[in-house]
C-alpha positions in Angstrom: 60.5 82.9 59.5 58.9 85.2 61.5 60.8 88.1 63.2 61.8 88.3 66.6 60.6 90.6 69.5 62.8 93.6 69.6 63.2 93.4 73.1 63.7 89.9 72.9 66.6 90.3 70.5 68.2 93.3 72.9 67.5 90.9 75.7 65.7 94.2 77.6 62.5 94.0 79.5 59.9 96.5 77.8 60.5 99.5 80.4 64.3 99.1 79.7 65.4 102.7 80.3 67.7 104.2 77.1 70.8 103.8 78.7 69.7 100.0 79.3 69.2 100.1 76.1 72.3 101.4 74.8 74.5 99.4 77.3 72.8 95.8 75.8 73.3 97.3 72.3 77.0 98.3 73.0 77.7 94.6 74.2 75.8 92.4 71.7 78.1 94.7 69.1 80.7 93.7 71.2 80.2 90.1 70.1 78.4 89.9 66.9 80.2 92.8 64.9 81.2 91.6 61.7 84.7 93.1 61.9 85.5 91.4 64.8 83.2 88.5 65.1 84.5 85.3 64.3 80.6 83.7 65.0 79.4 82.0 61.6 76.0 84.1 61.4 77.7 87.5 62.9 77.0 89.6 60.0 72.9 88.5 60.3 72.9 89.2 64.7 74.7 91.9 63.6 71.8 93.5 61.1 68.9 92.3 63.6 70.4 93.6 66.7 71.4 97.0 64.7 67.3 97.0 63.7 66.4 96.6 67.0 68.3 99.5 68.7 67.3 101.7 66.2 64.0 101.4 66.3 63.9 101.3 70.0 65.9 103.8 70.6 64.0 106.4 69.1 60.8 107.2 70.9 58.1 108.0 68.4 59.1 104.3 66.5 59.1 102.4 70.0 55.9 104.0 70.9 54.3 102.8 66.8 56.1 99.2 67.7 54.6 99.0 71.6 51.3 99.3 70.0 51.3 97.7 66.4 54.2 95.6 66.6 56.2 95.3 63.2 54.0 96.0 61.0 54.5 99.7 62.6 57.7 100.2 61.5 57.3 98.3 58.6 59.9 99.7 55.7 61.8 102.1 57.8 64.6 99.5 58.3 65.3 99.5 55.0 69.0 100.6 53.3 71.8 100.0 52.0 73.0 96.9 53.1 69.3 95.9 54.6 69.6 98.3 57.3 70.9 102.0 57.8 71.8 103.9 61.0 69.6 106.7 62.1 71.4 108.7 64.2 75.5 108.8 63.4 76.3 110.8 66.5 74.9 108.0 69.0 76.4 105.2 67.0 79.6 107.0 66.8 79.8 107.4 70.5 78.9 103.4 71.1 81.3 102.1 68.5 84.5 104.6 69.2 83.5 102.6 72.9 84.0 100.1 71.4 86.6 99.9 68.9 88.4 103.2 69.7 87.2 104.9 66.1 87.5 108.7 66.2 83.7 108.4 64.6 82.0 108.8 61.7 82.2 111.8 61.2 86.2 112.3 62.1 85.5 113.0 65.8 88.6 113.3 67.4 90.3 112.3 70.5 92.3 113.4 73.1 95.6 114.4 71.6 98.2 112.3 72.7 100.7 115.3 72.6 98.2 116.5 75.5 99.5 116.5 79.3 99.5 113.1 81.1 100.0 112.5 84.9 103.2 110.6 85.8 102.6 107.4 87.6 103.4 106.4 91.3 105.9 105.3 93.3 106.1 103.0 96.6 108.8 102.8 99.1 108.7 100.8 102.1 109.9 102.2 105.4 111.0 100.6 108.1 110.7 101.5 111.8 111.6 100.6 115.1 108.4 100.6 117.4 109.4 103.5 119.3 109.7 105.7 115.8 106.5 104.6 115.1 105.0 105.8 118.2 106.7 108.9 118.4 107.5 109.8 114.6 110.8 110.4 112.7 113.4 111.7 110.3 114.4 109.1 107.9 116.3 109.1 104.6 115.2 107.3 102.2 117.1 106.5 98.4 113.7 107.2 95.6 115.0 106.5 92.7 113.0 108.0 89.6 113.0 109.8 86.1 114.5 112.6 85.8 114.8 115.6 83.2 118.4 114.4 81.2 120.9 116.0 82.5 122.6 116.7 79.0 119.8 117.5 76.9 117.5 119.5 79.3 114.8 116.9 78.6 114.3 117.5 74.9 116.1 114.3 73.8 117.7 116.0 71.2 121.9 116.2 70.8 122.8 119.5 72.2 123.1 122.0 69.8 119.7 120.9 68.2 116.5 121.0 68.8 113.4 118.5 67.8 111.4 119.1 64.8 107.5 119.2 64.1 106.7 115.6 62.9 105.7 115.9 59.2 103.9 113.0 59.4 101.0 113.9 61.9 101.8 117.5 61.8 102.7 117.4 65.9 99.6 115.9 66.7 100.9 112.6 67.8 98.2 110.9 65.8 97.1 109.6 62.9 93.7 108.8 61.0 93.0 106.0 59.0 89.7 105.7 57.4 88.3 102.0 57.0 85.2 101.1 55.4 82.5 99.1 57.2 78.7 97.8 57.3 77.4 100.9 58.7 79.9 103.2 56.2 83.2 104.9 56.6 84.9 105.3 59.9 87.5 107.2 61.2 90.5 105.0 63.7 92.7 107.5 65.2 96.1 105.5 65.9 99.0 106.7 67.7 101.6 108.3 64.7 104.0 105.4 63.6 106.5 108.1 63.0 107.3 109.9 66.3 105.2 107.6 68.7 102.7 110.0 70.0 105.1 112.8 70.5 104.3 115.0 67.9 108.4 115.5 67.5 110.6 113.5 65.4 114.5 114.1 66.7 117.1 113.3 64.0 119.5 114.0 66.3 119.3 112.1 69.4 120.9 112.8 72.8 123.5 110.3 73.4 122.8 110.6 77.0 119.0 109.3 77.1 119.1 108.3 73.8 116.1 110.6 72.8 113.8 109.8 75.8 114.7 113.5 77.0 114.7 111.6 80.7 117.0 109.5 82.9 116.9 106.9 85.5 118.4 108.9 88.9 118.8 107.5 92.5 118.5 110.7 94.8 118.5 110.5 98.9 115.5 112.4 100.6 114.7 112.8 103.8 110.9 112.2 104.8 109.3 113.0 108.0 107.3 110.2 109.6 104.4 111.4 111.9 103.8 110.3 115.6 101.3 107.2 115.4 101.9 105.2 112.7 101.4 101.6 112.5 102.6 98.4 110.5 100.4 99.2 106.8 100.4 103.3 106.8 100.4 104.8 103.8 102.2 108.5 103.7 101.5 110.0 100.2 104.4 112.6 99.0 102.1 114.3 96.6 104.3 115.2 93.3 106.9 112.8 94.6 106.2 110.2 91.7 107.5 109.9 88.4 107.4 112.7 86.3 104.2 113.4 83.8 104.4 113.3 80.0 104.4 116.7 78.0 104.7 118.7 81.1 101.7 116.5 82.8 102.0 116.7 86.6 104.7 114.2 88.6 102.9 111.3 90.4 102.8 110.4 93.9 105.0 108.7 96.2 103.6 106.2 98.9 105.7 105.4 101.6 104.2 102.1 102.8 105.6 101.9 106.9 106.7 98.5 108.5 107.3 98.7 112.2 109.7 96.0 113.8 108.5 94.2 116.7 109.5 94.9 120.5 110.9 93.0 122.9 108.3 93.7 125.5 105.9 95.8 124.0 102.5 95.0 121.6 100.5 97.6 120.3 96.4 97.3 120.1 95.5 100.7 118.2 96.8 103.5 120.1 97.2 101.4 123.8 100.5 99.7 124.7 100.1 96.0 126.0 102.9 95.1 128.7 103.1 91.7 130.1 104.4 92.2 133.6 105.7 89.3 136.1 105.4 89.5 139.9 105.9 87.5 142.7 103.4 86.1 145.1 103.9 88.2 147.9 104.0 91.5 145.6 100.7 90.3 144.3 99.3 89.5 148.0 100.4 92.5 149.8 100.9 95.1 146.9 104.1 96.6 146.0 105.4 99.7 143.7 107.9 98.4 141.0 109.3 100.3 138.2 108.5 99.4 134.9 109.3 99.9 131.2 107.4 102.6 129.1 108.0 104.0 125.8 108.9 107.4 127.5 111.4 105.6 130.4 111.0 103.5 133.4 108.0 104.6 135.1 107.1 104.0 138.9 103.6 101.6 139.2 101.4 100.9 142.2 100.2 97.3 142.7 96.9 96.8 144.7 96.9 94.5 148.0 95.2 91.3 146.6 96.0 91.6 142.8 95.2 88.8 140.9 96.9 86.9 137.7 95.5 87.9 134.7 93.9 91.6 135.8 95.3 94.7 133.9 96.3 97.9 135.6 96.0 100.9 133.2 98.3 103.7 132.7 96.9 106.8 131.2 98.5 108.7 128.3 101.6 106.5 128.3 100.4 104.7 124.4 101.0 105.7 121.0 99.9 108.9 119.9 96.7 109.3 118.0 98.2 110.7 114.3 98.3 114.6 113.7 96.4 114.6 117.6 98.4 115.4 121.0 96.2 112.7 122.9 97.3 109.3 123.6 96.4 106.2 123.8 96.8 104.1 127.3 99.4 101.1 128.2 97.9 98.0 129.7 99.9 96.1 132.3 98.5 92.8 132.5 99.7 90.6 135.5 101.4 87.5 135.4 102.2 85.3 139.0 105.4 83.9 138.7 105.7 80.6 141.2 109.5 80.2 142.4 110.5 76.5 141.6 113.2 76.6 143.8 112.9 77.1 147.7 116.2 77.6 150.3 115.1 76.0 153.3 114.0 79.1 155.3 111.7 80.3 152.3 110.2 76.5 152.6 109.2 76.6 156.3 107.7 80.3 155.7 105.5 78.8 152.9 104.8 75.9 154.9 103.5 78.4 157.9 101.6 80.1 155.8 99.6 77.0 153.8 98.7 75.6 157.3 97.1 79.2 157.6 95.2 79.5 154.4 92.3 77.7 153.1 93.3 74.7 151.3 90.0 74.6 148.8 90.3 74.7 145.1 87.4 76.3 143.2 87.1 76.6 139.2 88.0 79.9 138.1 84.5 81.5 137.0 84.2 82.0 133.3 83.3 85.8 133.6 87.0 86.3 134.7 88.6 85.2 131.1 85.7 86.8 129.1 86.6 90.4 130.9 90.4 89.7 130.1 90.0 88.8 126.9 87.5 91.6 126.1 90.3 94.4 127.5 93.0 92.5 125.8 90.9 92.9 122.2 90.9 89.1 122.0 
């Protein structure tokens, strides 16, 4: 049978670059290895794919096989097993990817006595909407890991202490040497004995049982900035749970949720008030005090104000975070229409229809579009 295209086999174009290379190599191994291939013909894909790479990957061979094709490299594929592996160090690197050897020559790994970063914690706080706008004091119940209170965090009975593990000598892992098609390789595994610690403890704390930690509940109090909204995330660096063999703590995220008001909406940092006046406060103009998140606050109503246009109130929003400016509020105007008239109000609004111009015109689009465009809709 003749033999396949290197390239073909890689599935690489014939500028592939050597990390394409390497990366197609990595995940046809992936899939064909023998030792963990269940496909009939593995061992086969396995040997032509290994061919390929290595002949490919070195330059001075994929030069001879651009030009000559096989008959180049003709004979330097041969070895035990019908193929060999050229360079250990670059196989070792894609196959401890890939099945999390140590290498083949015993290259180790990270110790797993080495410090580790605790993970993080989340706690949601909720606020009224004037706390979100202008910030607050809140306490809040975490509750997390803790050193054990009893045995210091050693996990050991007090009195004792915990001892070297014989087994992996206080590394916290062992190796175990398998043998394979492309010859002996190291798997580091996490020590049976101790679990990773590196300490065995014959003498556990009865307190934490020999975790050397302990779940606590402790109340904190937090300070929430000015500005917030509904979805902020407030990181507490070091707030999280505490790291492994003195590793760094994690973080804590407090995730905010703002309540809803009963007359305010918030669009970023302005303040949306829906505000209801009659038709003669509309007509003529008035001054009427109104809600605000600082206190009732005096506003001026133009002569001839219309439903639906919004009067703007500078620096009364929300506060723009860690900034001392401020968004605006929006008073947008709504007519109210009295459904009941005493017979006095009736003759005045009889007098003054007789007065006014009884045609009815289609409000022009523009108006809405300008509305909805200050509203954010």
């Amino acid at each position: 049978m003749a033999q396949r295209d290197y390239y073909e086999v890689l599935g690489v174009s014939k500028s592939a670059s050597e990390s394409d290379l390497k990366s197609a190599f990595r995940n046809l191994a992936r899939k064909y290895h023998p030792d963990v291939s269940d496909v009939p013909n593995a061992e086969e894909r396995f040997k032509e794919i290994n061919e390929a790479y290595r002949v490919l990957s070195d330059d001075e061979k994929r030069a001879a096989y651009d030009r000559f094709g096989h008959a180049a490299v003709k004979g330097a594929n041969s070895g035990a097993g019908g193929y060999q592996t050229a360079d250990f160090s670059d196989f070792a690197d894609i196959f401890g990817d890939i099945f999390g050897f140590g290498g083949f020559g015993g290259r180790t790994t990270r110790s797993r006595t080495a410090p580790r970063r605790g993970a993080d914690l989340q706690y949601r706080v909720r606020l009224s909407f004037k706390e979100a706008v202008f910030g607050a004091e809140k306490e809040i119940n975490v509750t997390r890991d803790e050193p054990c209170s009893t045995c210091g965090g050693s996990g050991a009975k007090p009195g004792t202490s915990p001892e070297t593990c014989q087994q992996c000598h206080g590394q916290g892992e062992v190796r175990q040497t398998r043998q394979t098609l492309l010859g002996s390789m190291v798997q580091v595994v996490t020590c049976p004995t101790c679990g990773g610690k590196g300490k065995s403890i014959s003498s556990p704390c009865s307190t934490c049982h020999g975790k050397g930690q302990e779940r606590k509940t402790r109340r904190k109090k937090v300070s929430i900035p000015a500005g917030v909204d509904d979805g902020t995330r407030i990181r507490l660096s070091g707030e999280g749970q505490p790291g492994a063999n003195n590793g760094p703590s994690g973080d804590l995220y407090l995730v905010i949720s703002v309540k809803g008001h009963k007359y305010f909406r918030r669009r970023d940092h302005d303040i949306l008030l829906d505000l209801n006046i009659n038709i003669a406060q509309a007509t003529l103009g008035a001054k009427v005090k109104i809600p605000t998140v600082d206190g009732e606050s005096m506003l001026k109503i133009p002569p001839g104000t219309q439903p639906g246009e919004v009067i703007r109130m500078r620096g009364k929003g929300v506060p723009h975070l860690r900034s001392s400016t401020r968004g605006d509020q929006l008073v947008v105007i709504n007519l109210t229409v009295p459904k009941r008239l005493d017979p006095e109000e009736r003759a005045l609004f009889e007098q003054l229809a007789e007065k006014m111009d009884s045609e009815v015109l289609p409000q022009e689009r523009g108006f809405f579009e300008r509305l909805m465009n200050v509203l954010g809709g």
